[in-house]
C-alpha positions as CSV (number, residue, x, y, z in Angstrom):
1,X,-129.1,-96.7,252.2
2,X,-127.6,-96.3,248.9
3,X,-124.3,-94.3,250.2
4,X,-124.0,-98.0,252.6
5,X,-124.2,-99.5,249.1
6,X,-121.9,-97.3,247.5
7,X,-118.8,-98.1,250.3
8,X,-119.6,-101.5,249.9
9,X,-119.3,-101.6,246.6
10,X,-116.4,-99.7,246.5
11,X,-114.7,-102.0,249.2
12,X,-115.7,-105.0,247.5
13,X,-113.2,-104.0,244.1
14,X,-110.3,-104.1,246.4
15,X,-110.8,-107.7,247.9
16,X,-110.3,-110.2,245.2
17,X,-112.0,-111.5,241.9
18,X,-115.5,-112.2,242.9
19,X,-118.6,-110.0,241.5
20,X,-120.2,-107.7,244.1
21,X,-124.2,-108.6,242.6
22,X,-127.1,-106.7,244.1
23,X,-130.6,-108.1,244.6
24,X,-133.4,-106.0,242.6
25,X,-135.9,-107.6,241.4
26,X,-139.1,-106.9,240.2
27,X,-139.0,-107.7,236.9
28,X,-142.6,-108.3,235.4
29,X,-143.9,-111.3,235.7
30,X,-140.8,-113.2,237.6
31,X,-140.6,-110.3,240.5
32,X,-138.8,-112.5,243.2
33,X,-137.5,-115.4,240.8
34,X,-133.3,-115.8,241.6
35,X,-132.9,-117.4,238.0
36,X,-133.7,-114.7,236.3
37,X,-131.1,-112.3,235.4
38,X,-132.6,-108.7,235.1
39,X,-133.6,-109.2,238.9
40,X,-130.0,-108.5,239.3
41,X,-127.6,-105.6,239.1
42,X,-125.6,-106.5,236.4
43,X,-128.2,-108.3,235.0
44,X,-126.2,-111.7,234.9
45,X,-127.0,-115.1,237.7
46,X,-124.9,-115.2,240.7
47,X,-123.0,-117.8,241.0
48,X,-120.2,-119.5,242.8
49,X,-117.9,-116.7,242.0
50,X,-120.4,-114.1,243.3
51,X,-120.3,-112.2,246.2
52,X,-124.7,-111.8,246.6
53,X,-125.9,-108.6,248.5
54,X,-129.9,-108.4,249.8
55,X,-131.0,-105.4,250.7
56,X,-134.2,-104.2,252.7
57,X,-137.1,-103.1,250.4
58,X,-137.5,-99.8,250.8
59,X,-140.6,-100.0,248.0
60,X,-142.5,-102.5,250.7
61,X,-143.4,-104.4,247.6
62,X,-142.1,-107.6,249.4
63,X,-139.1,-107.7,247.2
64,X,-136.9,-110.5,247.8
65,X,-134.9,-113.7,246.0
66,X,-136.8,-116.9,246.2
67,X,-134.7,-120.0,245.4
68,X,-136.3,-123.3,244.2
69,X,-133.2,-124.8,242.3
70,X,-129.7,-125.3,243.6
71,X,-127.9,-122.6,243.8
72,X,-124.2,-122.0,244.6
73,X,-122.3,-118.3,245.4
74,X,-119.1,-117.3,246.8
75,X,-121.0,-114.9,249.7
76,X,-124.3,-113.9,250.8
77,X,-124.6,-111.1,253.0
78,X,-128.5,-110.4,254.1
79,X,-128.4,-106.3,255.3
80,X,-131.0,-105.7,258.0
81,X,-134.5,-105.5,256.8
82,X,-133.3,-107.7,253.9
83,X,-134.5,-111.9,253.2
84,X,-134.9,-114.6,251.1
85,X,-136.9,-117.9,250.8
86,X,-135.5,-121.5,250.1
87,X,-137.6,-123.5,248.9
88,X,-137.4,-127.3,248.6
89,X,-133.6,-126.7,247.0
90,X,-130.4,-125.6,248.6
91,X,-127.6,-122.9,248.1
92,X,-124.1,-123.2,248.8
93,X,-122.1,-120.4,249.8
94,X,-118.4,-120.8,249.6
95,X,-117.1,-117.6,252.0
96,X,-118.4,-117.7,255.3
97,X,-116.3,-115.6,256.2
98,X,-117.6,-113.1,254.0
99,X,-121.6,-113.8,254.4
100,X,-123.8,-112.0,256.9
101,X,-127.1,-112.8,257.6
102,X,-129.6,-114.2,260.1
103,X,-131.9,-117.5,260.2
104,X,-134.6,-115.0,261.0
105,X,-134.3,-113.6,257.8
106,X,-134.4,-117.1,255.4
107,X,-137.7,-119.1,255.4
108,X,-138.6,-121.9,253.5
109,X,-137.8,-125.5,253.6
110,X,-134.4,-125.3,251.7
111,X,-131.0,-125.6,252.6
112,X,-127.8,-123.6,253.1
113,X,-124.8,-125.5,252.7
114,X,-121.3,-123.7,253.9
115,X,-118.4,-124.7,252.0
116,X,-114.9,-125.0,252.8
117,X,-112.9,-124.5,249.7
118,X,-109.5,-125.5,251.3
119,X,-111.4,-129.1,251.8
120,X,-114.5,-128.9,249.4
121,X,-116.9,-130.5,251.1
122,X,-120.1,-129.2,252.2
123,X,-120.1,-128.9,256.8
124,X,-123.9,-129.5,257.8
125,X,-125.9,-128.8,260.4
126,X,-130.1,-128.8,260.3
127,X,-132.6,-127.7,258.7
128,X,-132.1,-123.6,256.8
129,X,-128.1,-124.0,257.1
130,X,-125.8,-126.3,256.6
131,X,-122.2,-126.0,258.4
């Protein structure tokens, strides 16, 4: 798992100016909260410049992101094993072309919204994703 990380990372410097961020968590006493920024890899909030990575949790400490405020990131790619939860918010992901994931691995009642940058303005579809 972490050489797949490594590559990615290392193919991710050579494709433009976004931030390649990686999903951590567990921070004491706000384990799964997006907002906080030591559940990060470079300790800093993804947002709408940031390419976001999940990865599975190898610890099977149920380790995963859970939004409850609007969010907004360049990418989201979800690896295999990986998820997240949305809950009564939204997040809207700029790349689509970029992200990789699958409505079997985002629960809640939120929303994903994919944007089109060359038109900037959100495509929708219903309930987890928006298109």
């Amino acid at each position: 798992m972490n050489a797949i990380i490594l590559i990615l990372l290392s193919l991710h410097s050579l494709t433009g100016f976004q931030t390649l961020v990686v999903w951590k968590g567990q921070t004491p006493s706000h384990p799964h909260e997006w907002n906080c920024s030591s559940n990060w890899s470079n300790n800093l909030i993804p947002n709408e410049f940031t390419d976001v990575l999940i990865i599975p949790d190898e610890t099977f400490s149920d380790n995963y992101p859970v939004i409850i405020t609007h969010q907004e990131v360049n990418s989201l790619c979800i690896l295999k094993g990986g998820r997240i939860t949305i809950n009564a918010s939204e997040i809207n992901i700029y790349d689509a072309l970029k992200s990789s994931y699958s409505h079997t691995q985002i629960s809640g009642d939120g929303v994903i919204k994919i944007i089109d940058k060359s038109k900037a303005s959100p495509k929708k579809s219903a309930h987890r994703q928006s298109q």
